[in-house]
MIKEFI-739478 format. One line per 2 residues: number of its first residue (from 1); their letters; for each residue x, y, z of C-alpha. Coordinates in Angstrom, 3 decimals, always signed. Layout:
BEGIN
NUM) A) X/Y/Z; ...
This chain:
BEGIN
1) XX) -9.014/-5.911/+6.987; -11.537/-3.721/+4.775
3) XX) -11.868/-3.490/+1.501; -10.702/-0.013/+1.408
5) XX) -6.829/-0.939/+2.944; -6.873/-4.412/+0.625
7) XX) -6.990/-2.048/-2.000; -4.729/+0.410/-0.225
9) XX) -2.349/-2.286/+0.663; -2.254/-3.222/-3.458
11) XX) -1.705/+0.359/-4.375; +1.126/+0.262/-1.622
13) XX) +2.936/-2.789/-3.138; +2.347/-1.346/-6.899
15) XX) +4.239/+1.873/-5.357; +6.685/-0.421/-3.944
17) XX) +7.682/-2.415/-6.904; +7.508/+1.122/-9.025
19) XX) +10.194/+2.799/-6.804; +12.395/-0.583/-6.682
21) XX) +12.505/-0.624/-10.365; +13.574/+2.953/-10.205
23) XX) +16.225/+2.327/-7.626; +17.600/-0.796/-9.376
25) XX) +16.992/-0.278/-13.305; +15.989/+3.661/-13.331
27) XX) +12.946/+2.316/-14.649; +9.906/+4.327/-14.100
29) XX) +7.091/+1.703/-14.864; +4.286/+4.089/-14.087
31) XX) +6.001/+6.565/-16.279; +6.043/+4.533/-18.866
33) XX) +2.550/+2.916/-18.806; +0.941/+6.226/-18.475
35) XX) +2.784/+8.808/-21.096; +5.721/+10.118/-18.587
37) XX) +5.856/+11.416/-14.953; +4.131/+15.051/-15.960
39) XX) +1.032/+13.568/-17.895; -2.411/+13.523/-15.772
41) XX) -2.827/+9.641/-15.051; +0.556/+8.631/-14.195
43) XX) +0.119/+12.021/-11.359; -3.180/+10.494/-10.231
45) XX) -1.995/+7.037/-10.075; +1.110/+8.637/-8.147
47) XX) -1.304/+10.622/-5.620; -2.997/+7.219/-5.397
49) XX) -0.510/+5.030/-4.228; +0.725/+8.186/-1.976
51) XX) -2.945/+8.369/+0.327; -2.818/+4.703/-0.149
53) XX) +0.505/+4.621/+2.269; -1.022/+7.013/+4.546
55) XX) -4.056/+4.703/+4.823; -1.704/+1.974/+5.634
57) XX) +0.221/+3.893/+8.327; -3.173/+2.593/+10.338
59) XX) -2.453/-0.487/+9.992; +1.064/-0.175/+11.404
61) XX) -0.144/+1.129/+14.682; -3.926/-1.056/+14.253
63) XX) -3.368/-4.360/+17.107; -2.903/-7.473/+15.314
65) XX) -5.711/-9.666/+15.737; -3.200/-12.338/+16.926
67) XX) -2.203/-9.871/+19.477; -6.058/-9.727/+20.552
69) XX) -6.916/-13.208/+20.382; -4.359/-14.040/+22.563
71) XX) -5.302/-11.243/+25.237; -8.797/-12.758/+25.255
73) XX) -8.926/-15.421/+28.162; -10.334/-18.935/+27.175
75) XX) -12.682/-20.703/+28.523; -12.430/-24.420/+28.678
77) X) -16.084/-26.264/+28.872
């Protein structure tokens, strides 16, 4: 996994977290760190975590490396 979909994958679970605190408390923790919905960083950090899921959506459909390991025939010595 690169760097770039670690980081994805954090802004993913941030995004996550954010939306189950809305479902569950209608708590709006981004909101609230960063001034309310309509002020500029809590709409960057929201466009953030939104490319960050579409960068993930690669990994969905990426082979697992299990998946590959296994394919690979062994050889014994």
């Amino acid at each position: 996994m690169s760097t770039i979909q670690r980081i994805a994958l954090v802004l993913t679970i941030i995004g996550a977290i954010n939306w189950g605190l809305v479902g569950f408390f209608q708590f709006d923790l981004v909101a609230a760190i960063f001034g309310g919905q309509d002020s500029a960083l809590a709409r960057i950090v929201y466009g953030l975590v939104g490319i960050a899921g579409l960068i993930n959506l690669g990994l969905l459909f990426a082979p697992s490396e299990e998946a590959e390991s296994a394919a690979e025939p062994r050889t014994t010595r």
